[in-house]
Backbone as numpy.savetxt, mean C-alpha at the origin, in Angstrom:
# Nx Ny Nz CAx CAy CAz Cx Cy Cz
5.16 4.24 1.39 4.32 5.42 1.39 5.20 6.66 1.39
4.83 7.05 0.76 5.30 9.18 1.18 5.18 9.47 1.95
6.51 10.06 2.51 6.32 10.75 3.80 6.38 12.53 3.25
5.87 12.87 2.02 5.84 14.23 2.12 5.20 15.27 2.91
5.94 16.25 3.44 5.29 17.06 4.68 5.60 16.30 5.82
6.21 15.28 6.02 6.25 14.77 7.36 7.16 16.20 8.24
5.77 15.66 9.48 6.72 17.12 10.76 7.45 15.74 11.79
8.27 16.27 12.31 8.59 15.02 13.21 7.34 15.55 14.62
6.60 16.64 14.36 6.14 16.24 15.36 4.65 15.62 15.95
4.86 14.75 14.56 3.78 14.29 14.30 4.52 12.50 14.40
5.58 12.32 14.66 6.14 10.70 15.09 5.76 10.74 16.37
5.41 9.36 16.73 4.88 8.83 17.92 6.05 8.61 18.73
6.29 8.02 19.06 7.31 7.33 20.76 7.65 6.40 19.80
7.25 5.75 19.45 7.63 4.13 19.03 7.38 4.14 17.36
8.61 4.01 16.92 8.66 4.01 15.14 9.86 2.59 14.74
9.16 1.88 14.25 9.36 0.62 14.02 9.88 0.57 12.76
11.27 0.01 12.30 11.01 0.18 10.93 11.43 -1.00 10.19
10.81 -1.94 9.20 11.18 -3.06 8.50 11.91 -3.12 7.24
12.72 -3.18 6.89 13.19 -3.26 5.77 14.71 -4.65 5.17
14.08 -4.36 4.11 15.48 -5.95 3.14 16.36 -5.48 3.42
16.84 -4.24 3.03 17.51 -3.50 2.64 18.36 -2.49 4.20
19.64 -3.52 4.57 19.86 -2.64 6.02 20.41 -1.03 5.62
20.64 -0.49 4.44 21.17 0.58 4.54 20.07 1.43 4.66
18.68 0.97 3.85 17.65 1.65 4.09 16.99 2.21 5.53
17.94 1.45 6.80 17.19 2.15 8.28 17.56 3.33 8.33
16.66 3.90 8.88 16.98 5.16 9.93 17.55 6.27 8.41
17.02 6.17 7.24 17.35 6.86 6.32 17.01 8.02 6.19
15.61 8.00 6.95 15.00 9.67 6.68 13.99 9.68 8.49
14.24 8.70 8.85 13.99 9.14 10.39 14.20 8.32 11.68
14.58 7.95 12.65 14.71 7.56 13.31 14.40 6.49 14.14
14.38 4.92 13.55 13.63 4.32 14.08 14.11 4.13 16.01
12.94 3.77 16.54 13.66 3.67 17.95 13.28 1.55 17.68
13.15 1.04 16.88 13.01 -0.70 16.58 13.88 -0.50 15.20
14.74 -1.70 14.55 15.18 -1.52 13.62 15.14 -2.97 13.08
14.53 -3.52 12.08 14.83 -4.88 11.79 14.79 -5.45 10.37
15.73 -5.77 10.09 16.31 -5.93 8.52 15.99 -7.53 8.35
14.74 -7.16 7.38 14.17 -8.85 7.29 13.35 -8.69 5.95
13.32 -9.43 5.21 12.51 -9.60 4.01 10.66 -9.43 4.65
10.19 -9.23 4.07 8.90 -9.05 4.42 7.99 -9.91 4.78
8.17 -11.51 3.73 8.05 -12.81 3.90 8.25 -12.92 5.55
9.58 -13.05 5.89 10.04 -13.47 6.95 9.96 -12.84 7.95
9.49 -11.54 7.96 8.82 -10.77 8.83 7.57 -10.99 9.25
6.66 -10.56 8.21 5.49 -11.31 8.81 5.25 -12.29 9.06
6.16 -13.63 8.28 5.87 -15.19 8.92 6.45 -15.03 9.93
7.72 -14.90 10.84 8.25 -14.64 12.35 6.54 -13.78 13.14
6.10 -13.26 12.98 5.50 -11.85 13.24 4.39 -13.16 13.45
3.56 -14.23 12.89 2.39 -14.53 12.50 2.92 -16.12 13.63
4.05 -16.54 13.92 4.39 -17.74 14.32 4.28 -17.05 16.11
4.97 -16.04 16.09 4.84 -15.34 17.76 3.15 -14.97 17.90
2.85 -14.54 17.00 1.35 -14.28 17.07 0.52 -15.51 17.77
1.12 -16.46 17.15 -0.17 -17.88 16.80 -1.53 -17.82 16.46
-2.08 -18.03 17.53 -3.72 -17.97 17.12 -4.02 -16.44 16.77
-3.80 -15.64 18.03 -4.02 -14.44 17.37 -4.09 -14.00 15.79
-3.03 -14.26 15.51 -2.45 -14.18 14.02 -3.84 -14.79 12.79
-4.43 -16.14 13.64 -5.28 -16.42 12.81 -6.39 -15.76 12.53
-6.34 -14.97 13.68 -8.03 -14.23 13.78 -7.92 -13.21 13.67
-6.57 -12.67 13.59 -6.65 -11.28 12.60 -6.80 -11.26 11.52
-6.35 -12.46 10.91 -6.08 -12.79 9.13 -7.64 -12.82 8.79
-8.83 -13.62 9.34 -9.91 -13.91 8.55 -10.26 -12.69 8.48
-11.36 -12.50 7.47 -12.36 -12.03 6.65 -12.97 -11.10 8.05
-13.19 -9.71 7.76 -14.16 -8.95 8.20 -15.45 -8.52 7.76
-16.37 -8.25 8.44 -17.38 -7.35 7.79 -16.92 -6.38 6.82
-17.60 -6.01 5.69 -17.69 -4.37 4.90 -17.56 -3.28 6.03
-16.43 -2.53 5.85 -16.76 -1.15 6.92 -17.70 0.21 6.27
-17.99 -0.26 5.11 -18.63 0.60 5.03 -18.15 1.49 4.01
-16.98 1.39 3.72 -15.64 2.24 3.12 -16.49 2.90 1.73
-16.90 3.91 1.33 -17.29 4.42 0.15 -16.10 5.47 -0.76
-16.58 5.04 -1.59 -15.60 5.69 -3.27 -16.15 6.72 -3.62
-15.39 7.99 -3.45 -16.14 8.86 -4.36 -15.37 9.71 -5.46
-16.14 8.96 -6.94 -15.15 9.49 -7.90 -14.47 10.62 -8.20
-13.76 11.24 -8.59 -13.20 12.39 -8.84 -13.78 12.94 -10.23
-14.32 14.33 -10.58 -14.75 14.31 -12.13 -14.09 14.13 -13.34
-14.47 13.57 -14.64 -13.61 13.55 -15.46 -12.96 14.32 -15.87
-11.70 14.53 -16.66 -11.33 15.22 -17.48 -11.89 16.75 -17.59
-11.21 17.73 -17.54 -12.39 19.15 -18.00 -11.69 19.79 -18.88
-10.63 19.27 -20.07 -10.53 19.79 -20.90 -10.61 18.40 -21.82
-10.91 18.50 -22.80 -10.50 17.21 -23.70 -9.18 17.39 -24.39
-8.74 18.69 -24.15 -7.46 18.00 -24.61 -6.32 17.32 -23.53
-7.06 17.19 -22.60 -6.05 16.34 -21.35 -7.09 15.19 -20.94
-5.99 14.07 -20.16 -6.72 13.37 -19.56 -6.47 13.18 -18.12
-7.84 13.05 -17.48 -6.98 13.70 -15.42 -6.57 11.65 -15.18
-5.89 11.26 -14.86 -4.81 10.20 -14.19 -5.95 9.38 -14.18
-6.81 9.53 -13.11 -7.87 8.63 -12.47 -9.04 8.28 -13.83
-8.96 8.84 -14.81 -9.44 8.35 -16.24 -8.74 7.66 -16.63
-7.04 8.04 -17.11 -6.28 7.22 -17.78 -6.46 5.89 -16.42
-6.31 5.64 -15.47 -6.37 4.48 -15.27 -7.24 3.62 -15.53
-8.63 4.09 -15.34 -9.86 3.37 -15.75 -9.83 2.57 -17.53
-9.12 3.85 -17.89 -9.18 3.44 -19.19 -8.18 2.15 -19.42
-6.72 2.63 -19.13 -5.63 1.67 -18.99 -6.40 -0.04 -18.77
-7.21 0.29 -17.42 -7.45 -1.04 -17.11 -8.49 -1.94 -17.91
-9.43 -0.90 -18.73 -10.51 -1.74 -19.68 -9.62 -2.20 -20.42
-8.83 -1.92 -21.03 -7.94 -2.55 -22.14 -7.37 -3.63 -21.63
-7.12 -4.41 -20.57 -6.07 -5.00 -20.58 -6.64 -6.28 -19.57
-6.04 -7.56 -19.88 -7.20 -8.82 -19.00 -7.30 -8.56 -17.66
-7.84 -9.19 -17.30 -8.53 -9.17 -15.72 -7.93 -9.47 -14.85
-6.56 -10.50 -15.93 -5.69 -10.99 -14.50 -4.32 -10.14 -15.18
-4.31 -8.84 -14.72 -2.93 -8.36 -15.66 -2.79 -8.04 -13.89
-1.11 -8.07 -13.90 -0.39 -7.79 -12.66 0.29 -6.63 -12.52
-0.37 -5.50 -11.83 0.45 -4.30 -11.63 1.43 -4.03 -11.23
2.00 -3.14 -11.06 3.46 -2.24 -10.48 3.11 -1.25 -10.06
3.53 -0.36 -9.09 3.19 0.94 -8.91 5.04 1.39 -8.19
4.96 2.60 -8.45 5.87 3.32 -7.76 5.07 3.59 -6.13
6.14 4.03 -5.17 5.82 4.10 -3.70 5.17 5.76 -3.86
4.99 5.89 -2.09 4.46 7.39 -2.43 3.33 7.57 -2.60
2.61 8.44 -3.04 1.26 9.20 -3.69 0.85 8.37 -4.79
1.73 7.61 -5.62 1.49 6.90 -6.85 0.62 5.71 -6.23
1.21 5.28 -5.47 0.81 3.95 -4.61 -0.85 3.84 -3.85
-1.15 5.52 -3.80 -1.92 5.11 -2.67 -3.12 6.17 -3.77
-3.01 6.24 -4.90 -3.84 6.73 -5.71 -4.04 5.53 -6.60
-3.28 4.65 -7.26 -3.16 3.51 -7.69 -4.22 2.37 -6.86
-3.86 2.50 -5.34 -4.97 1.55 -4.03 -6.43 1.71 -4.59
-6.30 3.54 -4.69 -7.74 3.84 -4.53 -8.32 3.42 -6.09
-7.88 3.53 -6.91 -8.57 3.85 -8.47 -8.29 2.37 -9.11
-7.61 1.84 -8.88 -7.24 0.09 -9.68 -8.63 -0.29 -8.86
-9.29 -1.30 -9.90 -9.86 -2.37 -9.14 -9.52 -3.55 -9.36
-8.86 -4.28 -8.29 -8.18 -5.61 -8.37 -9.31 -6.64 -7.83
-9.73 -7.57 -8.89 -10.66 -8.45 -8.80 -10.48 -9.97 -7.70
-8.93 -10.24 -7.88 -7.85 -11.04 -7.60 -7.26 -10.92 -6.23
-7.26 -10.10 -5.42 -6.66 -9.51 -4.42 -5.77 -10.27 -3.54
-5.99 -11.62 -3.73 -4.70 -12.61 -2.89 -4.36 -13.37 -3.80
-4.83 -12.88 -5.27 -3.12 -14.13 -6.20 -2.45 -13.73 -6.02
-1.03 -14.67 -6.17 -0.30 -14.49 -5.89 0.90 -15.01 -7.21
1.96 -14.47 -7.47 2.77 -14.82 -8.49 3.66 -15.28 -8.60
């Protein structure tokens, strides 16, 4: 995720940070936990200390309720606003096509506007 605009004084007490990659700790803030683990092996360690817990967080919840509300199209035709080109992007292309996204704002505009039919295949 983007941390653009981050204030530090908006970090909590406790900032945890996971990453493959050990040069990546403490790169842009301070973890006070630091643990260099593939993600796999994070959450499987993470889900084995858990145990049961772990199981009954994993199942299925109710709908919260969560509502979408589109953004308007385009207001010039000679442009197209993002959240079109994706819609569009995605009619074109099969049902089981596998995305990419960049981190950041890309990522979490990508969450909102993709609709992934598939949501636990896996590749």
């Amino acid at each position: 995720m983007s941390t653009d605009g981050f204030s530090p004084l908006l970090q909590s007490a406790t900032l945890v940070h996971v990453d493959i990659d050990a040069r990546q700790i403490g790169k842009s803030y301070s973890p006070t936990h630091a643990i260099v683990a593939s993600a796999a092996d994070f959450l499987g360690g993470l889900a084995d200390r858990l145990g049961e817990r772990a199981i009954e967080a994993a199942k299925p919840r109710p709908s919260t309720g969560v509502q979408r509300f589109p953004l308007a199209s385009s207001a010039r035709p000679d442009r197209l606003a993002s959240h079109d080109a994706i819609t569009t992007i995605q009619g074109l292309l099969a049902p089981d096509t596998i995305y990419t996204v960049d981190s950041g704002e890309h990522f979490l505009f990508a969450a909102h506007y993709l609709r992934i039919d598939h949501p636990t295949r896996s590749s």
